[in-house]
BAFIPA-336157 format. One line per field, with one value per residue (C-alpha): residue number from 1; residue in one letter; y negated, x, z. Coordinates in nm, 3 decimals, always signed. Layout:
BEGIN
pos	(NUM,...);
code	(A,...);
yy	(Y,...);
xx	(X,...);
zz	(Z,...);
END
This chain:
BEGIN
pos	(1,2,3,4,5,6,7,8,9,10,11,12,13,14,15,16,17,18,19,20,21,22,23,24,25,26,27,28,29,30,31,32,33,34,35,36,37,38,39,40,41,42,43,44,45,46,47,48,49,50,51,52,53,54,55,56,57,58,59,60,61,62,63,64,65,66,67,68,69,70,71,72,73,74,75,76,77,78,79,80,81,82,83,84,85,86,87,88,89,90,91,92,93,94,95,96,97,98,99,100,101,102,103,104,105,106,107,108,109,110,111,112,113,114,115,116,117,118,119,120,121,122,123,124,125,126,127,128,129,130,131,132,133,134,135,136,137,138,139,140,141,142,143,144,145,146,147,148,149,150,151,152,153,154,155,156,157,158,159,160,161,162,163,164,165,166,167,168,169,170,171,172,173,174,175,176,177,178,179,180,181,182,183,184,185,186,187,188,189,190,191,192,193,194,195,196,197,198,199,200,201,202,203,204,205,206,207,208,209,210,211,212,213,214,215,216,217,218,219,220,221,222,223,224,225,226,227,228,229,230,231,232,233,234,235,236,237,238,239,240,241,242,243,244,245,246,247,248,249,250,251,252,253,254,255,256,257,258,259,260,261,262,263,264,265,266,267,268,269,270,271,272,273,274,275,276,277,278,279,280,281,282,283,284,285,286,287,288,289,290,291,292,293,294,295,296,297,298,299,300,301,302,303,304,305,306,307,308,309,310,311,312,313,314,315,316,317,318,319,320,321,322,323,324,325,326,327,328,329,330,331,332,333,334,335,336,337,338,339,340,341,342,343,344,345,346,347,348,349,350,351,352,353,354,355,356,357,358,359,360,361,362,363,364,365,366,367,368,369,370,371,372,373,374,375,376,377,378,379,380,381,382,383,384,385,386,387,388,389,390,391,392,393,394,395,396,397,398,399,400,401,402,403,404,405,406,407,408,409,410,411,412,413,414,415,416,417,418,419,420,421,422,423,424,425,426,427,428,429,430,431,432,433,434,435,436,437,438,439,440,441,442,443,444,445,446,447,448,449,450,451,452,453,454,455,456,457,458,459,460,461,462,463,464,465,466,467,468,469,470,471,472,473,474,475,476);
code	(X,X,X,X,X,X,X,X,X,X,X,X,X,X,X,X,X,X,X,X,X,X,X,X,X,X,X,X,X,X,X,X,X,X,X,X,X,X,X,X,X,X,X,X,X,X,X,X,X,X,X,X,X,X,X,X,X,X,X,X,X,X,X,X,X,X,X,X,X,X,X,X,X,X,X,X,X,X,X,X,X,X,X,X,X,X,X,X,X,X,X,X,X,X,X,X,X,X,X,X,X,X,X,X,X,X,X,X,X,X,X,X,X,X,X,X,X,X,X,X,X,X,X,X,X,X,X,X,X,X,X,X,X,X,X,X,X,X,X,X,X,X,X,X,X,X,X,X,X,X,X,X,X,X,X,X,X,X,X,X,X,X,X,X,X,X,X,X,X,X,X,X,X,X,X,X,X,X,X,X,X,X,X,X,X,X,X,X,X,X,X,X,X,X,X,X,X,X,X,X,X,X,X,X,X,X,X,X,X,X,X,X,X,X,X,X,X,X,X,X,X,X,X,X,X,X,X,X,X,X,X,X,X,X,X,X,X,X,X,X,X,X,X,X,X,X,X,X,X,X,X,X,X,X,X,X,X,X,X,X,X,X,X,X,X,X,X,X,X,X,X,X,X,X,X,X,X,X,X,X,X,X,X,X,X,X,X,X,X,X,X,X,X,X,X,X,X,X,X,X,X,X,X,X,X,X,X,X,X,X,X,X,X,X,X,X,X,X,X,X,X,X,X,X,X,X,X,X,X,X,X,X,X,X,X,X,X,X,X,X,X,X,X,X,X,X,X,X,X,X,X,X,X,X,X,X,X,X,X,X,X,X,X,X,X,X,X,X,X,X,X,X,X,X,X,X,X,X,X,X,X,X,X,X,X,X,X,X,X,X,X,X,X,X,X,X,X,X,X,X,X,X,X,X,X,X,X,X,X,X,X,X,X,X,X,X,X,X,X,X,X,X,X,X,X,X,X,X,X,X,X,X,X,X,X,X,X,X,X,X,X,X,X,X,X,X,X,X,X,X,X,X,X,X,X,X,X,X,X,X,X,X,X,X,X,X,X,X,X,X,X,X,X,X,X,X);
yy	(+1.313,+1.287,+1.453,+1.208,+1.059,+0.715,+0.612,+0.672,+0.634,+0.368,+0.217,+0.099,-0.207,-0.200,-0.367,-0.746,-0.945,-1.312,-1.560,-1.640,-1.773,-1.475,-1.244,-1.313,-1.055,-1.057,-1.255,-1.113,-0.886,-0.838,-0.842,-0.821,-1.154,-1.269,-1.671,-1.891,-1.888,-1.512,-1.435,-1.163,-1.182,-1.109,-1.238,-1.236,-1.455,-1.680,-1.918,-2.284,-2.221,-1.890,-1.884,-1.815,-2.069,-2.250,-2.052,-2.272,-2.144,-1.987,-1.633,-1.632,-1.479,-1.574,-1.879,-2.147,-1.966,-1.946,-1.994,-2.156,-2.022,-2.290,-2.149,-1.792,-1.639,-1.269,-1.072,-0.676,-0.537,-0.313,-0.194,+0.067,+0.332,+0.611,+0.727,+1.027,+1.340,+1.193,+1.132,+1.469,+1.599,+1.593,+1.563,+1.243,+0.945,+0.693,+0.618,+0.428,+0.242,+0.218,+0.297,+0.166,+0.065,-0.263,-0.418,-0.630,-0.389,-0.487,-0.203,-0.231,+0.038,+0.011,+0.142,+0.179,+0.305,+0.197,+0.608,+0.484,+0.201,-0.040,-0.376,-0.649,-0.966,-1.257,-1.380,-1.127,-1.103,-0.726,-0.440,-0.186,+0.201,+0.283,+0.613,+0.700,+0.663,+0.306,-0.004,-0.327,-0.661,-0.910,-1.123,-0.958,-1.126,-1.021,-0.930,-0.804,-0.587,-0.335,-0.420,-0.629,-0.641,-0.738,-1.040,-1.019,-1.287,-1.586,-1.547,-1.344,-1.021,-0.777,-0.398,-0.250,-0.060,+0.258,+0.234,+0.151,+0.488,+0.271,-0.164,-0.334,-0.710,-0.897,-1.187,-1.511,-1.799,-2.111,-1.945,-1.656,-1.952,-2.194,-1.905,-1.797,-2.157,-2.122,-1.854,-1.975,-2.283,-2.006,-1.910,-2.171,-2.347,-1.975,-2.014,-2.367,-2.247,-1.987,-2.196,-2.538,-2.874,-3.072,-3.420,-3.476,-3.733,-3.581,-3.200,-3.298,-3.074,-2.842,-2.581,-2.407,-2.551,-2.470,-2.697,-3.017,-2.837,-2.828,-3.195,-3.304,-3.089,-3.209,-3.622,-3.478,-3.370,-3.689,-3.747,-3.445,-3.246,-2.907,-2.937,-2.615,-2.514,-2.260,-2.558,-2.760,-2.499,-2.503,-2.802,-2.640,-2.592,-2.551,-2.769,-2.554,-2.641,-2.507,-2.505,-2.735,-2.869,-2.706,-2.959,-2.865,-3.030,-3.071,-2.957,-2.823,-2.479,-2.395,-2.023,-1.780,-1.863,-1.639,-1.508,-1.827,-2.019,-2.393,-2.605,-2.982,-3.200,-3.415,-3.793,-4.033,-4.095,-4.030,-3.864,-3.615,-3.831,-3.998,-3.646,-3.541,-3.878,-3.713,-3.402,-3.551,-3.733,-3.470,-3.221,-3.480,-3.430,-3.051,-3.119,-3.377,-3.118,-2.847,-2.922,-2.632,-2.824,-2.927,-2.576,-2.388,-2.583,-2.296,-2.109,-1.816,-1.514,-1.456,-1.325,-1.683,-1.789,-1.498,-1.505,-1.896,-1.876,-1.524,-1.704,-1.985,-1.797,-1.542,-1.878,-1.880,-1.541,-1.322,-1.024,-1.044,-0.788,-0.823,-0.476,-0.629,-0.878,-0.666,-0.471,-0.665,-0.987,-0.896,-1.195,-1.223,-1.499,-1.337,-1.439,-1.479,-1.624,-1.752,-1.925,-1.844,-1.860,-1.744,-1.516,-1.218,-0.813,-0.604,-0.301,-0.069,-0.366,-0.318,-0.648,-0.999,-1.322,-1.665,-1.870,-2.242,-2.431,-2.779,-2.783,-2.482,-2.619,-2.582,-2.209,-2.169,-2.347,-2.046,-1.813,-1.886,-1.906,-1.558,-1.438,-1.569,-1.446,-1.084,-1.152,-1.151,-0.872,-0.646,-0.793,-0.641,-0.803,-0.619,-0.912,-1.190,-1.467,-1.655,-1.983,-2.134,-2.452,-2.621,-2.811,-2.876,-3.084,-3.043,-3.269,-3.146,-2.790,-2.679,-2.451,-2.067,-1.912,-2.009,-1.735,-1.688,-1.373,-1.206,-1.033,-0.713,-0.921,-1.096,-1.428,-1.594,-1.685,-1.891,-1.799,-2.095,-2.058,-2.302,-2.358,-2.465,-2.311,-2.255,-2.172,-2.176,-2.099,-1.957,-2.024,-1.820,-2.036,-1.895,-2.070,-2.111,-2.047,-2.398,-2.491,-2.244,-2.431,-2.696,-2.678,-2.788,-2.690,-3.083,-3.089,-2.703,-2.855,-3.140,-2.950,-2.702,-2.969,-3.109,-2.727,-2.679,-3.024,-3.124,-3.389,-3.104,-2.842,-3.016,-2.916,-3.206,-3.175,-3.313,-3.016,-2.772,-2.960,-2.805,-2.441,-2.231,-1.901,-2.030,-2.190,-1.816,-1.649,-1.864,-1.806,-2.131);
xx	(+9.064,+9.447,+9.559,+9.788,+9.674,+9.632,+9.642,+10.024,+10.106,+10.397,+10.504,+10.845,+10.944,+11.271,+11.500,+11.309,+11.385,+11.519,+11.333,+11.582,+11.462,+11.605,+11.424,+11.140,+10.842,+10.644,+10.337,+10.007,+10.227,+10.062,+10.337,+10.388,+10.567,+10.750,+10.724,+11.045,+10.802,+10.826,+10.515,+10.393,+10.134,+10.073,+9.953,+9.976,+10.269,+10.183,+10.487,+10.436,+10.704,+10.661,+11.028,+11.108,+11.398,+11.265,+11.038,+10.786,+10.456,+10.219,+10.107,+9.765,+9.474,+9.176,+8.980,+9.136,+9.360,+9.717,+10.095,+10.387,+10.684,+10.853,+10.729,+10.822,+11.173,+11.125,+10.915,+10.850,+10.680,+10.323,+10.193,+10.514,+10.393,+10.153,+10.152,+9.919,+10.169,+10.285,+9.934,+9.837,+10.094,+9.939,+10.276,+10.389,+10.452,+10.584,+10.677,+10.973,+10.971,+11.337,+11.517,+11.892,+12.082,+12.216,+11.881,+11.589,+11.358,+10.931,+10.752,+10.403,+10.171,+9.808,+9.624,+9.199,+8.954,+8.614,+8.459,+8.583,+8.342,+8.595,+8.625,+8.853,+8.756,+8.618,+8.901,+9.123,+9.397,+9.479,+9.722,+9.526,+9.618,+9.342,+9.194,+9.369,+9.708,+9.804,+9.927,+9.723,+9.583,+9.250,+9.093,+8.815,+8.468,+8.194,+7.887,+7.644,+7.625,+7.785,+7.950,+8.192,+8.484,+8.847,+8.910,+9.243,+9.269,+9.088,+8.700,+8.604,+8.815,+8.782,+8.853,+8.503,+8.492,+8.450,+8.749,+8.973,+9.119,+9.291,+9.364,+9.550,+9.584,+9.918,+10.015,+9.746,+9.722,+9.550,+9.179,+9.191,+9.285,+9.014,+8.751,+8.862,+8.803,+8.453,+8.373,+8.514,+8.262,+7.984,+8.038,+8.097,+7.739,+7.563,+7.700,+7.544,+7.265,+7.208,+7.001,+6.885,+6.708,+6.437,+6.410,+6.035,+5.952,+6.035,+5.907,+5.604,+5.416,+5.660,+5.883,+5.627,+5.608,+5.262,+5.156,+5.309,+5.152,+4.784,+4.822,+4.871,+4.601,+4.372,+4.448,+4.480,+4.110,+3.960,+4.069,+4.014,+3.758,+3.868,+4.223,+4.423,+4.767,+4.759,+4.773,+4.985,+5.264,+5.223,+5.490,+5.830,+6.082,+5.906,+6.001,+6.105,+6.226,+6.553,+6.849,+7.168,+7.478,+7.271,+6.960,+6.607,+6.576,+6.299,+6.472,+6.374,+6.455,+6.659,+6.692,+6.990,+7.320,+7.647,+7.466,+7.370,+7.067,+7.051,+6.859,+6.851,+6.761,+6.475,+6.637,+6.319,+6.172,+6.249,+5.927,+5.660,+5.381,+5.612,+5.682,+5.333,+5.258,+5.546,+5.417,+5.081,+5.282,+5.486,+5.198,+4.950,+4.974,+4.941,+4.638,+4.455,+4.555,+4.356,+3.991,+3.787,+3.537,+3.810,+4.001,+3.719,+3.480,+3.372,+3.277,+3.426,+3.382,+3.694,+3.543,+3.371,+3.761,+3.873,+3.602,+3.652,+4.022,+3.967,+3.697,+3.931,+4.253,+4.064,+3.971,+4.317,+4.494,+4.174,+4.306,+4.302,+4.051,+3.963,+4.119,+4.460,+4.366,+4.313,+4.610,+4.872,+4.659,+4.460,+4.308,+4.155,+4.001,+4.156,+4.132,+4.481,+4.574,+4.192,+4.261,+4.113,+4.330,+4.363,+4.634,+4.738,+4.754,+4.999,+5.206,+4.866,+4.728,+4.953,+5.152,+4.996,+5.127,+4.908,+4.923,+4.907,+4.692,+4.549,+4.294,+4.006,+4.184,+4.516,+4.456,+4.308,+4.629,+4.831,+4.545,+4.589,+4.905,+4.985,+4.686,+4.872,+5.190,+5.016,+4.785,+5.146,+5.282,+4.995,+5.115,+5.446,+5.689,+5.713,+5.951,+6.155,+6.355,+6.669,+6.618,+7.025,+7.092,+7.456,+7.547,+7.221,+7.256,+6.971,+6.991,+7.318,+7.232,+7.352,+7.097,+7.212,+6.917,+6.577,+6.425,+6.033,+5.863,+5.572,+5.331,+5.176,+4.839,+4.989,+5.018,+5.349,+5.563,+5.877,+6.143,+6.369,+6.747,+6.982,+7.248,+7.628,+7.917,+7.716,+7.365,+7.107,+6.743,+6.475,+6.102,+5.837,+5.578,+5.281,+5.180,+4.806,+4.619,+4.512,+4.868,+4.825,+4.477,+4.698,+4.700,+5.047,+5.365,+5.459,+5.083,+5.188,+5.508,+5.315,+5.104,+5.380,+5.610,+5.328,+5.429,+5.755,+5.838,+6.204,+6.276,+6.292,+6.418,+6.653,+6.509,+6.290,+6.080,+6.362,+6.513,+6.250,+6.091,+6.388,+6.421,+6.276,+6.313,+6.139,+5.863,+5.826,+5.844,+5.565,+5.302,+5.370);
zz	(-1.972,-1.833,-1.528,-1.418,-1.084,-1.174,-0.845,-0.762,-1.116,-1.163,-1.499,-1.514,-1.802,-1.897,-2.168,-2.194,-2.435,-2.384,-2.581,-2.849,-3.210,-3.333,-3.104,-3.041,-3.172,-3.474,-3.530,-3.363,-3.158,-2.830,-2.547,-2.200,-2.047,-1.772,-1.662,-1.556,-1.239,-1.207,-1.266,-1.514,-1.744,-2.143,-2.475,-2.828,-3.029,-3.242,-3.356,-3.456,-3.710,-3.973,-4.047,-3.697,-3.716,-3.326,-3.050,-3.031,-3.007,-2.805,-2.633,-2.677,-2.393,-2.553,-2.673,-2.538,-2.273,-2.392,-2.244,-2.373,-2.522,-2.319,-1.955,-2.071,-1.981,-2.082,-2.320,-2.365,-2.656,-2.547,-2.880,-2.944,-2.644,-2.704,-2.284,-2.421,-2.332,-1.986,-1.884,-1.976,-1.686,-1.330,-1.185,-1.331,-1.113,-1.318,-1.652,-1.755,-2.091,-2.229,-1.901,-1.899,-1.529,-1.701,-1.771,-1.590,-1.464,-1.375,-1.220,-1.165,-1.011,-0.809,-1.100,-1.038,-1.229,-1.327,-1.250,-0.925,-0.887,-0.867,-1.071,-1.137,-0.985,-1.258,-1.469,-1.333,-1.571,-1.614,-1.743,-1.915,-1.974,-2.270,-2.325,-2.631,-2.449,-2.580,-2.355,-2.339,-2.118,-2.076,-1.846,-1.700,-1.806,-1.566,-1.775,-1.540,-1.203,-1.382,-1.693,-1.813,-2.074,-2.076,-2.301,-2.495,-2.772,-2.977,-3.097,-2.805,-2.920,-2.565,-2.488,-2.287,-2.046,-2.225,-2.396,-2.013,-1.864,-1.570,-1.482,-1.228,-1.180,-1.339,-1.137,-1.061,-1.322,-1.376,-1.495,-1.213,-0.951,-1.067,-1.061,-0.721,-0.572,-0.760,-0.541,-0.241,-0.291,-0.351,-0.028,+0.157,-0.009,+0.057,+0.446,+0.494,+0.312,+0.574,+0.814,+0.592,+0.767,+0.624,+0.617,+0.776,+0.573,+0.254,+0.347,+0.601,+0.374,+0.432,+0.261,+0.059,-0.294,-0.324,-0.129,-0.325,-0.626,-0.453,-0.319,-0.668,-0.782,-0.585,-0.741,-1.075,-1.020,-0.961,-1.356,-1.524,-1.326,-1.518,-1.406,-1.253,-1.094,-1.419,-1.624,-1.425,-1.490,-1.816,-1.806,-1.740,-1.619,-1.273,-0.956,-0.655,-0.318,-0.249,-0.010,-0.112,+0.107,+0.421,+0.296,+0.128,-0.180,-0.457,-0.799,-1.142,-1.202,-1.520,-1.457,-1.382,-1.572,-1.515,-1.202,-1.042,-1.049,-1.167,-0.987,-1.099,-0.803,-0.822,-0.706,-0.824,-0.463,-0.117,+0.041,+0.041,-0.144,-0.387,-0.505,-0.526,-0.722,-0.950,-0.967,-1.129,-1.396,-1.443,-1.527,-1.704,-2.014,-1.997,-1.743,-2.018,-2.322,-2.158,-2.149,-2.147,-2.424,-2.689,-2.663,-2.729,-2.916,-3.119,-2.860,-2.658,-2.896,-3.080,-3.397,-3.436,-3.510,-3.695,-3.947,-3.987,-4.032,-4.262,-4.463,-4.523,-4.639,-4.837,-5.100,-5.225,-5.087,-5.290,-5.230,-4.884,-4.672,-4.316,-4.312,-4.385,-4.124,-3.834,-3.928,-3.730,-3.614,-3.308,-3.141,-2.869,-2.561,-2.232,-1.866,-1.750,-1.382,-1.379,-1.662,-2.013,-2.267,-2.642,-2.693,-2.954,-2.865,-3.036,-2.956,-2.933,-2.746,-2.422,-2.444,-2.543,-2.664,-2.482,-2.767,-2.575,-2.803,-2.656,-2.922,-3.109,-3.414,-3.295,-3.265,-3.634,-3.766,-3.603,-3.707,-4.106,-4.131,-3.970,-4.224,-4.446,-4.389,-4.387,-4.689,-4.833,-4.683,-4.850,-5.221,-5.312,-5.547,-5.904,-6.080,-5.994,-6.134,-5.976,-6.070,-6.144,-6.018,-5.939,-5.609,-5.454,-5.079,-4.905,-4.616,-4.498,-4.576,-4.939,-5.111,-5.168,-5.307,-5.489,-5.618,-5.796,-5.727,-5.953,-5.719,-5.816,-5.820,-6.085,-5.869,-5.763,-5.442,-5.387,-5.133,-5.054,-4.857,-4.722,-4.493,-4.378,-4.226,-3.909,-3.959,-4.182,-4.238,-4.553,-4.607,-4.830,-5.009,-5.171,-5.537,-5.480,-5.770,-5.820,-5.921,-6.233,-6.332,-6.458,-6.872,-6.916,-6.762,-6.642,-6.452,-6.291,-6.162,-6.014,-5.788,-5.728,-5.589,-5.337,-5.187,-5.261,-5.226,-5.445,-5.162,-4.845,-5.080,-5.299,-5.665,-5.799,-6.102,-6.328,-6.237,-6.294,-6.635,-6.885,-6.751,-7.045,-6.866,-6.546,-6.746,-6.952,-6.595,-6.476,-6.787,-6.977);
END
């Protein structure tokens, strides 16, 4: 890498331009600016007006982070400089970029280095010297621990860290200050925090939130005799009792996001038993779903369930084995917690998925339609027919693709897509076999539709009726 010591290194801007309508830099160029306030920061130019006749416009950041051309007095062009050969000298100590005596001068040094274990703060706006020699800036977005990126302009565009030979801050702004009085709030709440009080009537069970959990338990009981702390936390998010403004408080947990946790406080009662008498409600339902009798009517051998759910897919999927079936769906009844639950092995049956089915019949819904979904995966396409249609609005979504495929078994599927600018979604529907006992065409697309339905999917029967090469594709 370069030899310049990046530490003492100096770069020296020279030659600014004014902003003038007829200087000011091309559009996209990525500059480095200097505020009527004196500050220094960067951005990327993008004018309100194309001809260039007015300066009004803006120096882009990032997604909704921009300054001004009005709060701007002087502008210097980054993207010209390749720094590679003076970096490559270990005796360099700074770098002047079109020196002259008779012109506005910004020097900036204090370079550090990632290698060095040092990072920008959050939304630290930065100077960057990049690895292949070349000039540029971003505000620093914390990722993780040890990661992060510098973002530079709209839709999230960044430079990462591998790509950063050296940074140093340019001057404080708006998004660095409001971030710094974030943290300063962090610390002041994590210094009350240190040492929080309990109101006694609210916490005379405590600080432990087990113990709300048990008291609850132990009324939810008297209802449904089978009832369990497992089951009770079933119903999330959790509730936790945590420290706030110096204070315990009850609160749901939402989980970690950017590095802190969110906590929403519970505010529906002002003591202990009002928030057990919550806790019951709160947990009923997954309590009253979770009878031992209804979940596993059929028993507690899992083969009872497998050979029920394989007996029932094999009637229309025939080619289906119980080979095929134990390829990929292993089921099994596992004790979990204390708890029995039904739940699915894979990866060489060292992981498991706890499927959390209220109901025996609940599971075998799950059951066939993964069998079915690998009943499928055994029978390869071998033809297929794009069925045309025009504009076709499927609630909101328009419809992109509908296409029939011929199965090697000689039976059919239908794979359905849709969407709008933002998202989207497909779904694969198997043609049972019944469909093709109809005699005519008109009595196929009748059962076909109660599958494929032309109300959800936007193709009605209308639409299907007059399509020769469909009807050929199909048999009829």
């Amino acid at each position: 890498m370069f030899k310049c010591n990046y530490r003492t290194l100096r770069l020296s801007f020279n030659a600014f331009h004014e902003v003038k309508a007829d200087d000011m830099p091309e559009y996209g160029d990525y500059v480095l600016l200097e505020l009527k306030d004196g500050r220094h920061t960067a951005g990327q130019w993008y004018p309100k007006d194309d001809e260039g006749k007015d300066v009004s416009g803006v120096f882009s950041r990032g997604s909704f982070d921009s300054v001004d051309a009005s709060e701007v007095a002087k502008w210097h062009r980054l993207r010209n400089y390749d720094l590679t050969a003076c970096l490559e000298d270990e005796h360099i100590g700074c770098i002047n970029f079109r020196p002259g005596e008779e012109h506005y001068t910004f020097e900036i040094g204090d370079f550090k280095s990632f290698k060095d274990g040092d990072f920008p703060k959050s939304e630290q706006y930065c100077l960057l010297i990049l690895k292949d020699g070349t000039l540029a800036a971003g505000r620093w977005d914390k990722m993780g621990e040890k990661d992060g990126l510098f973002i530079y302009a709209s839709a999230l565009a960044s430079h990462s860290m591998s790509k950063v030979w050296a940074w140093t801050p340019l001057s404080s702004d708006e998004v660095f200050e409001r971030e710094q009085e974030k943290e300063r709030e962090r610390l002041a709440e994590a210094e009350l925090n240190k040492n929080p009080k309990a109101d006694p009537e609210k916490f005379k069970y405590g600080t432990d939130i087990e113990a709300y959990y048990e008291k609850a338990l132990e009324k939810l009981r008297k209802e449904y005799p089978w009832a369990s702390l497992v089951q009770m936390k079933k119903q999330t998010p959790l509730y936790v009792i945590a420290p706030r403004h110096g204070f315990y408080i009850f609160g749901q947990d939402h989980g970690m996001f950017m590095d802190e946790r969110i906590v929403k406080e519970w505010k529906d009662g002002n003591t202990a038993d009002e928030f057990v008498d919550f806790l019951c409600e709160y947990t009923r339902e997954k309590v009253k779903n979770s009878d031992p009798k209804v979940k596993f009517t059929y028993g507690m051998d899992i083969e009872t369930y497998i050979k029920k759910t394989y007996e029932k897919v094999k009637k229309d999927y025939y080619w289906f084995t119980r080979k095929m079936a134990d390829k990929g769906c292993k089921y099994a009844i596992m004790q979990i917690d204390g708890e029995w639950e039904f739940a699915r092995r894979f990866r060489d049956d060292k992981e498991f998925h706890v499927y959390d089915c209220s109901s025996a019949d609940d599971l075998l819904k799950n059951m066939e339609y993964e069998y079915q979904e690998a009943a499928l995966r055994e029978n390869p396409v071998v033809e297929e027919y794009a069925v045309p249609f025009g504009c076709v609005d499927a609630h909101g979504w328009w419809l992109e693709k509908y296409i029939v495929y011929k199965l090697k078994t000689g039976d059919y599927k239908v794979y359905v897509q849709a969407g709008d600018r933002t998202t989207g979604g497909s779904r694969e529907f198997f043609i049972t076999p019944y469909c093709f006992e109809a005699k005519t065409y008109s009595e196929f697309l009748d059962r076909y539709l109660e599958i494929v339905p032309g109300g959800s999917f936007g193709l009605h029967k209308k639409d299907l009726l007059y399509k020769k090469k469909l009807r050929k594709f199909l048999g009829y």
